[in-house]
Residue, then its C-alpha position, 0 to 999 in steps of 0.5 A: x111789554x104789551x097789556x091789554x087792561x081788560x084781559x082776565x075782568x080787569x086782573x091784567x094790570x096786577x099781573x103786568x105789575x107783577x112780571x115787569x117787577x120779576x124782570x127788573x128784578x132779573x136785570x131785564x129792561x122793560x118798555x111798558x106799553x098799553x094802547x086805548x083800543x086794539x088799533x090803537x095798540x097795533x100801531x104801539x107795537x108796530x112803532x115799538x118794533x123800529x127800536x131795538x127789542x129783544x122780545x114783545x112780551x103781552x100781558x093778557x089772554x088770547x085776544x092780545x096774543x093774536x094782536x101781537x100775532x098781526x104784528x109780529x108773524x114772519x119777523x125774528x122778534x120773538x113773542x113772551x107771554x104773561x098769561x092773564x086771560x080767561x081762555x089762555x089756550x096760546x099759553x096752555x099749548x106752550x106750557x107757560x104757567x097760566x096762574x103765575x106771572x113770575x114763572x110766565x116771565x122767568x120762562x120769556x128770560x130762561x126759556x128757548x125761542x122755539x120756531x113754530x106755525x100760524x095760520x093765515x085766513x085770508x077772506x073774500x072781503x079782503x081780510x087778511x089775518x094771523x091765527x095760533x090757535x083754533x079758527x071755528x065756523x058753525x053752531x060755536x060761531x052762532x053762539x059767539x055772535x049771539x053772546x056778542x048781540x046780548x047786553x045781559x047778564x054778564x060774564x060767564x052767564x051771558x054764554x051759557x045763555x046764548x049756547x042754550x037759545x042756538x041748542x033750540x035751534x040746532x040745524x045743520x048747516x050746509x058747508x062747502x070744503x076745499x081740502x087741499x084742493x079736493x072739494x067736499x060738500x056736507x052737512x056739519x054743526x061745526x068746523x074748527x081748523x087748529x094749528x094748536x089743539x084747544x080753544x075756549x080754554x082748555x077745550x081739545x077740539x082738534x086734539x092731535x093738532x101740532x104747531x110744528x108740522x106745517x099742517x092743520x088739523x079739522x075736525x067736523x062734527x055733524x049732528x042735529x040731535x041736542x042730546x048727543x051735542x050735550x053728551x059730545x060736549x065733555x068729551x071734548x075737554x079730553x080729546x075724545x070726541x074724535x072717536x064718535x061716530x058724529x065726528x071726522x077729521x082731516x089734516x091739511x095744509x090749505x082749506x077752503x071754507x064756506x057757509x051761507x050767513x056763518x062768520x070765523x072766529x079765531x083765537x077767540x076773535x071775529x075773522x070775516x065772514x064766510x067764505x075763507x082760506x086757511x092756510x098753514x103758515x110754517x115757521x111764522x112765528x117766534x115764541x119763548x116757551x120753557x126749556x124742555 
């Protein structure tokens, strides 16, 4: 069981105390492991993987999840998560319970293993990186690199700082798409590639998306309007934005992606920089989700 301290501002702990306790309590035997850094608890669970586990179970938000994504992608080792971030996205799309860590764990004891896609972005600067949720590009990955910049205020705050001072200087941007091979060149505020349907917690922004089907959902909204961005806004915690005319969206199963100056988040987390290859992985992944 992998916990990132952090995770949830610092609530992490409490919850790894609290599944490890359920499956003592279960009859389950469970490793406790906790790296310094993000290399640092790479090389734990690639080292933990030599022994004989049933599961790596983490214990934290999206950021770890995608962690043990690097480590765990294409293996038959499958993945439990305790919920303890403040996105939870890989959480919400399975239904594990996000607020409670003796259901998140019953479900790693009770649950089925479900076979299910990844994405992989492989960059022009050599990276090479596993995804469950979202990858975005565009006025969202502006927005992350400006709160990342910013050393104050903290929290919540910090964000919605930064999406006001990137709402002043809404543009679009020029974007270069490869769709299964078919190239398109347009002007865009945002791409986001989803294998599953939200990011940023909750938020539905491919909202047909499937992590079964081998494909990956895009959507593109375009718009240099702050007022209609602002209005777009809330539509997206319900999915409805792909109806408005500023949106389109294309299902595919290999992307290409390209912006000047623009850098990918995925799960939450820096990529690469543009330009980038989003490929649909299918069965990559092993992950204990609730009996249906």
């Amino acid at each position: 069981m992998l916990t990132n301290p952090a995770s949830g501002h610092g609530s992490a702990p409490h919850a790894a105390e609290r599944a490890a306790a359920r499956f003592t309590a279960r009859g389950v035997d469970v490793v406790a492991i906790a790296g310094r850094d993000a290399d640092h608890a790479r090389r734990l669970v690639e080292g933990a993987l030599d022994h004989d586990m049933d599961a790596l179970v983490v214990v934290g938000g999206d950021g770890v999840v995608s962690l043990a994504l690097q480590v765990l992608a294409g293996t038959d080792v499958p993945l439990g998560i305790i919920p303890a971030g403040t996105g939870n996205d890989h959480a919400r799309e399975f239904g594990i319970p996000t607020k409670d860590p003796e259901a998140a764990a019953d479900v790693v004891v009770d649950g089925v293993t479900e076979v299910v896609d990844l994405g992989r972005i492989r960059g022009a600067d050599g990276t090479d990186k596993w995804f469950g949720t979202v990858l975005a590009a565009g006025f969202d990955s502006l927005v992350t690199d400006r709160t990342n910049r910013m050393r104050w205020p903290h929290g919540r705050m910090r964000y919605n700082l930064a999406v006001l001072a990137e709402l002043s200087k809404l543009r679009l941007l020029p974007f270069r798409l490869t769709l299964d091979g078919r190239e398109v060149q347009t002007m865009l505020t945002l791409a986001a590639v989803g294998n599953t349907r939200s990011y940023g917690g909750g938020m539905l922004i491919c909202p047909n998306a499937d992590p079964r089907d081998g494909l990956l959902d895009v959507t593109m909204i375009a718009t240099e309007s702050r007022t209609r961005l602002i209005r777009l806004f809330p539509t997206v915690f319900k999915g409805t934005h792909v109806e408005l005319d500023e949106v389109t969206t294309e299902r595919v199963r290999t992307i290409g992606i390209d912006c000047p100056g623009i850098n990918a988040y995925a799960d939450g987390e820096y990529a690469c920089p543009l330009p980038v290859e989003v490929s649909a992985v299918p069965g990559a992944l092993r992950i204990r989700t609730p009996r249906r």
